[in-house]
N, C-alpha and C positions, 0 to 999 in steps of 0.2 A: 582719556578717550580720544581716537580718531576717526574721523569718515574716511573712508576708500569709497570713492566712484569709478566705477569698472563702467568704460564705454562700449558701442557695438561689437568692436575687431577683438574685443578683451576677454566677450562669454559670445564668440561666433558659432562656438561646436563644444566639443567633448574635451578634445586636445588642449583647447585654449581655457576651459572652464576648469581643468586640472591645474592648471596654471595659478588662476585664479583660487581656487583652493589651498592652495601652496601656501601662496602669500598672507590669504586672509591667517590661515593655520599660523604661520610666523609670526605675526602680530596679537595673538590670542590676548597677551600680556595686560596691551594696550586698548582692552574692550574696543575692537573695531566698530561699526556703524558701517556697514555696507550701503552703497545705493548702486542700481544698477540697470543700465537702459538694455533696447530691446534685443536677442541677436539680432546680428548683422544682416542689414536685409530688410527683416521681419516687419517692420513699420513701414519702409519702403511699398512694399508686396502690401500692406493692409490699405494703406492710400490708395494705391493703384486703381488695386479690386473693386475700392469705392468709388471711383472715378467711372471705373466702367461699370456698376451696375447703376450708375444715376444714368445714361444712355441705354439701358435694357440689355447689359453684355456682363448680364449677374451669372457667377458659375456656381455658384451659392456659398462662396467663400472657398471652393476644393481648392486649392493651388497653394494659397497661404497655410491652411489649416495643416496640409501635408508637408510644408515648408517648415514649420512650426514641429510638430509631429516627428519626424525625423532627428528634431533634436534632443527632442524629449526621449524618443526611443534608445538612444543614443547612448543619455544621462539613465540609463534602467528604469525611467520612471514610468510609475504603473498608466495603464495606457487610460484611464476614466480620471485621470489629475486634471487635466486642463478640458473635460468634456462640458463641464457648464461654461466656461468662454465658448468654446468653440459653438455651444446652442446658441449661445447669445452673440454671436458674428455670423451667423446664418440669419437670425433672427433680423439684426440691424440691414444689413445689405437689400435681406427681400421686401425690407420698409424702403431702404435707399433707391432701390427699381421701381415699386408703385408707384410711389411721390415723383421719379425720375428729376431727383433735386439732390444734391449734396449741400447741406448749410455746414457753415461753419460750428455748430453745433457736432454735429452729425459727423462731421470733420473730426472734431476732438476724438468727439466716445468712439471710434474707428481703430484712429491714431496712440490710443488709451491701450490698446490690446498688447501690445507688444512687450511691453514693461509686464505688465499685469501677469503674462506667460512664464516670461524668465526669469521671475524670483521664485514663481512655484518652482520652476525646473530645478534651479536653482539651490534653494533653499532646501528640498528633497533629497537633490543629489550631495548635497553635505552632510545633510544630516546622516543619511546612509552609508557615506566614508566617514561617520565617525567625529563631523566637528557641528559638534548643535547648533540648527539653525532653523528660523524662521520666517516664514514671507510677510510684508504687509503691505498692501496700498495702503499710499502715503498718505490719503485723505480721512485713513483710522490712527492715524497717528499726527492729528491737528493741522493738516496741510488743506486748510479752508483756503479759498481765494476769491476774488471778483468774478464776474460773468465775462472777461475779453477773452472769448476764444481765439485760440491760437497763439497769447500773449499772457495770460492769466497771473497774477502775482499775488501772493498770500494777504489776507486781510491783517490790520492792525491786533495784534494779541498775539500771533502766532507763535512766537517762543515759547511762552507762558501754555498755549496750546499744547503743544508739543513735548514739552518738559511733564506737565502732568501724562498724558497719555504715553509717553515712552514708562512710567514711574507705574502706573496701572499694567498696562500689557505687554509689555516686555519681560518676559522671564529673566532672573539673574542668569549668570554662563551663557544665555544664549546669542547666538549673533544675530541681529537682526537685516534680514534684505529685503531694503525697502523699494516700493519704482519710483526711479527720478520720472521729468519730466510731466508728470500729473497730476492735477488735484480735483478736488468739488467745489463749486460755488453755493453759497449760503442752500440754493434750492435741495441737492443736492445732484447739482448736472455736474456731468465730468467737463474737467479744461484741462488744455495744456498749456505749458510754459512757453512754447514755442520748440521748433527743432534744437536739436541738442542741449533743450533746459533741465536733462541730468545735472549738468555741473553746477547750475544755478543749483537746484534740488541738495545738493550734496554740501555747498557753501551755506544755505540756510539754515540746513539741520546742524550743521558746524558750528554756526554762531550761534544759533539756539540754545546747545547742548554745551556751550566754552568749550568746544575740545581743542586739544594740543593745537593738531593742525589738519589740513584738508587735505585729502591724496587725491589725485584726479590721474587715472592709470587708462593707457593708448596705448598706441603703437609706435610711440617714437621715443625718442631719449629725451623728453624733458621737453621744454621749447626749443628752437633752433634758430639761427642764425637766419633760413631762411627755409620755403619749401624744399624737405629733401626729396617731391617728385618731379623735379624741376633741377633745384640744385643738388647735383651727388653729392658735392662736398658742404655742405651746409655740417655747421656746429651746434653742440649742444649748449647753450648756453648757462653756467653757474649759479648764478644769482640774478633776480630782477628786483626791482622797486616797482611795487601795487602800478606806480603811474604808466611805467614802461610796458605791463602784459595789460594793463588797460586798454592803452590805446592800439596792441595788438590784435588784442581778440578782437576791435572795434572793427579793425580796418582789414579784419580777414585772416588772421589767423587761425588755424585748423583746429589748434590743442584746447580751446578755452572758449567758453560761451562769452560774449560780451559783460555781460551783464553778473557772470559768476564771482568777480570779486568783490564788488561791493558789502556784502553782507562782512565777508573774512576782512576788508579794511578796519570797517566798523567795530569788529572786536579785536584787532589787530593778530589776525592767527594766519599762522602762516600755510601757504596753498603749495604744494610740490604737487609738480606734474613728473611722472614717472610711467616706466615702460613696463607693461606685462609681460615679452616677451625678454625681458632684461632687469629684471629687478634687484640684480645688484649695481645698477648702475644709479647713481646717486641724481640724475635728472636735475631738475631746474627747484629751487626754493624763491617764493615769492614771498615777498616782507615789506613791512617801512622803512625797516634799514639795512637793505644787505651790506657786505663788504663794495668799498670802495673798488672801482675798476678806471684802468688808466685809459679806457677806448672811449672816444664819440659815440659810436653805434653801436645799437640792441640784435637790430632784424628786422628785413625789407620782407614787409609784408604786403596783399592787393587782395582788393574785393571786384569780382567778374560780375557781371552785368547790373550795370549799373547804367541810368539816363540821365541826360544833363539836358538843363534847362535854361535858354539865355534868355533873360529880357534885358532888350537894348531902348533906350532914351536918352537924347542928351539932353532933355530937360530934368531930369534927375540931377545932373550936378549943383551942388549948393542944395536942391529941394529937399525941403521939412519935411520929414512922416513916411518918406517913400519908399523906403525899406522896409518900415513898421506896414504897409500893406500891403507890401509883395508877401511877408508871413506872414501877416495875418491870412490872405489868401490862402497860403499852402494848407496854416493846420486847417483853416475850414474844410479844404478834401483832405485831409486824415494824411498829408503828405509826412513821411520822416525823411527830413535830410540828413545828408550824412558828410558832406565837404559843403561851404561856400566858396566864391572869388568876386569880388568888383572891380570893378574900375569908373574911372569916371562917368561912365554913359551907360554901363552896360553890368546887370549882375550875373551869375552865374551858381545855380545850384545843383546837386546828383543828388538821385534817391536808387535805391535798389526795385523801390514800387512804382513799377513804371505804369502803371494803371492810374495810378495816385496826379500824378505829372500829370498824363495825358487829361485826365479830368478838369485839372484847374489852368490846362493851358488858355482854353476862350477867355475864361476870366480878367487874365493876364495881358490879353492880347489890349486891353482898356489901360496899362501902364505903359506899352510900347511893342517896336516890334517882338516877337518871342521864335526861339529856336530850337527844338527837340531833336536830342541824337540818343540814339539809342547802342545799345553794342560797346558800351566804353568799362574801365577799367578803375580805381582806385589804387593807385601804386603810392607808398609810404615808407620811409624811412626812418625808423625811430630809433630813440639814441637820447642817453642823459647829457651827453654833453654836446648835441648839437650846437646849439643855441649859441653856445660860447667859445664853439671853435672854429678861427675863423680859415673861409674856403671849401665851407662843407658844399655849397650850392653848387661850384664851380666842379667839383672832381662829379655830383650827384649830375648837372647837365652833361659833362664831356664824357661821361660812362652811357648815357642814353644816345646822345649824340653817335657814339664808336658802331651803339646795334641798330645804327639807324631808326631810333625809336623818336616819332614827333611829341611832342608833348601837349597836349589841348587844353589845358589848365592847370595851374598850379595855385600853393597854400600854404604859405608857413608863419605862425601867430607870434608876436612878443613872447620870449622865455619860454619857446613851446619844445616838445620831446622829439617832435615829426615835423617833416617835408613830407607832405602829400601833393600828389601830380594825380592828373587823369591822362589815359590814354585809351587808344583803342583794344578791345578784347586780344584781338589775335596780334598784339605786340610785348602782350604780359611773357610769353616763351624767350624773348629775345631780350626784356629788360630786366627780370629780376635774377638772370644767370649775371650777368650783362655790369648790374648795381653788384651783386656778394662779389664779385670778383673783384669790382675796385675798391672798394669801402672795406672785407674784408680779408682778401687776397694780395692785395700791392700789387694789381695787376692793371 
């Protein structure tokens, strides 16, 4: 058995959902497991809508619906398929206009629709060329979670969940398309995993099910060397180790949810990221042990908007506990950080939720001075054998230095994979052309 997860750019339309058909078709063999997010767009557009009808600027859902609609038309399918979503996204929004509130609740089951659409589409449209197939929210196929909207992760049993209800409702021959990115909590309110937690979705049912390995299908060749909208010449890269697309996905790369390998470490099955529009091209395999490679680096990766936080004290040096209450501080406001730095006087943290920061800055201000910048950058370099070869710092400064890029802080840990710096947003254009050129160009 294998999971294919087909992202946005993969079932955007007709053209590309052939595609997709193609492939799942060629792997019949292999009892696929489809999971598959929203078209392209589609969840974009349902947020939005939502957004404005919590301000009184409800259209009553028209713009999505025929956004939607259109692809469906597209795919032959009968036009009354997706009419009870579409009752029930009329329905939702003109509660989200009276309340004139969007919760995070309300947020999810919105955000929920988009998946929900495109496995009917989906799922119809295969069956009607011929390769049997059927849809399920994932939440009828044991994908129960907590109550964290926005963030939601499967309760303890899920496998065992899962394993029986695929064993019950799963017809033999048939392929199932399931929607990443969703589930229900005990009540049964809908959550989501967060944006792009298809791939999560699709590494779970993975390890649930033992299968072979995890297909995660875009638009690029596999992982790459670096952004190819950025860098032209960015490479497809071979082989990774779990650690190395760990800390990718972590620190901003495009192909991979953060959070989606952990399940496939855990039963050691391996994750190939591969291209829709290229699928004979062999793309990226992720493992514990791929083949041995004679280079330092992976691929410079950066995550955009991003605040940084300084509290400065020079009674901090030498002082007991003082770190331990600057986080304790953060998690009390729900901060997630994502880089630290010190120094003797002074610490240094980024988070992406700049809400979060700005909340516990008073707090902080009772540890020392405090500094908020806003507008910065996570730039990273990751690579198996940084660590031990030595001069990686020296070419990674005088490559920033070349694109006149300052550096605002930098991180690099005992035996670690990455050199993470911070910079400002609009210097990410100039440094990560700027780093593949020297690191993996001889330029």
């Amino acid at each position: 058995m294998i999971v294919m997860k087909f992202g946005g750019s993969s079932v955007a339309n007709r053209a590309q959902i052939e595609k997709v058909r193609h492939i799942v078709a060629a792997a019949k063999d292999r009892k696929p497991v489809v999971v598959s997010s929203a078209h392209k767009g589609v969840t974009d557009a349902l947020i939005n809508t939502a957004h404005a009808a919590a301000v009184g600027e409800d259209d009553g859902g028209t713009a999505v619906i025929e956004k939607q609609q259109s692809v469906a038309t597209s795919l032959g399918c009968d036009a009354g398929l997706l009419e009870p979503l579409y009752a029930e996204i009329r329905d939702l929004l003109r509660g989200i206009r009276l309340v004139g509130e969007l919760s995070p609740r309300s947020l999810d089951y919105i955000s929920s629709f988009g998946e929900r659409m495109s496995v009917r589409c989906i799922a119809d449209f295969f069956a009607r060329e011929g390769l049997q197939a059927q849809a399920f929210d994932a939440w009828d196929l044991g994908f129960i979670t907590d109550g964290n909207f926005g963030r939601a992760r499967p309760l303890p049993g899920f496998p065992e969940r899962l394993q029986a209800a695929f064993a019950q409702r799963v017809p033999q021959g048939v392929v199932p398309i399931v929607t990443g990115f969703v589930g229900k909590n005990e009540a049964g309110v809908i959550t989501t995993l967060g944006r792009n937690g298809s791939d999560l979705t699709a590494s779970l049912v993975g390890a649930a099910l033992r299968a072979e390995e995890v297909q995660i299908w875009s638009d690029t060749n596999g992982v790459m060397t670096a952004d190819p909208g950025i860098v032209a010449r960015a490479k497809s890269i071979p082989h990774m180790r779990f650690d190395e697309a760990a800390e990718l996905a972590f620190f901003g790369s495009r192909v991979l949810h953060p959070a989606t390998l952990l399940p496939a470490v855990e039963q050691d099955i391996v994750v190939r990221v591969l291209n829709t529009n290229r699928p004979d091209h062999p793309g990226t395999a992720i493992s514990a042990t791929p083949p041995e490679r004679d280079d330092a680096f992976t691929s410079v990766a950066y995550k955009e908007n991003q605040t940084v936080l300084t509290i400065s004290e020079p009674r901090m040096f030498e002082s007991v506990g003082f770190l331990a209450k600057v986080f304790t501080t953060l998690a009390e406001h729900g901060a997630v950080i994502d880089m630290v730095a010190t120094s003797e006087v002074s610490v240094s943290v980024t988070s992406h939720d700049t809400a979060a920061l700005q909340s516990c800055e008073p707090a902080m201000r009772e540890f020392g001075d405090t500094d908020l910048r806003e507008g910065m950058s996570i730039l990273a370099v990751v690579g198996r054998g940084i660590h031990t070869t030595p001069g990686i710092g020296a070419r990674v400064m005088k490559a920033l230095a070349g694109a006149k890029v300052n550096i605002e802080m930098h991180s690099f840990g005992m035996a670690s994979n990455n050199i993470s710096l911070v910079v400002k947003d609009g210097a990410i254009a100039r440094a990560v052309p700027a780093l593949h050129d020297a690191l993996f160009e001889g330029e």
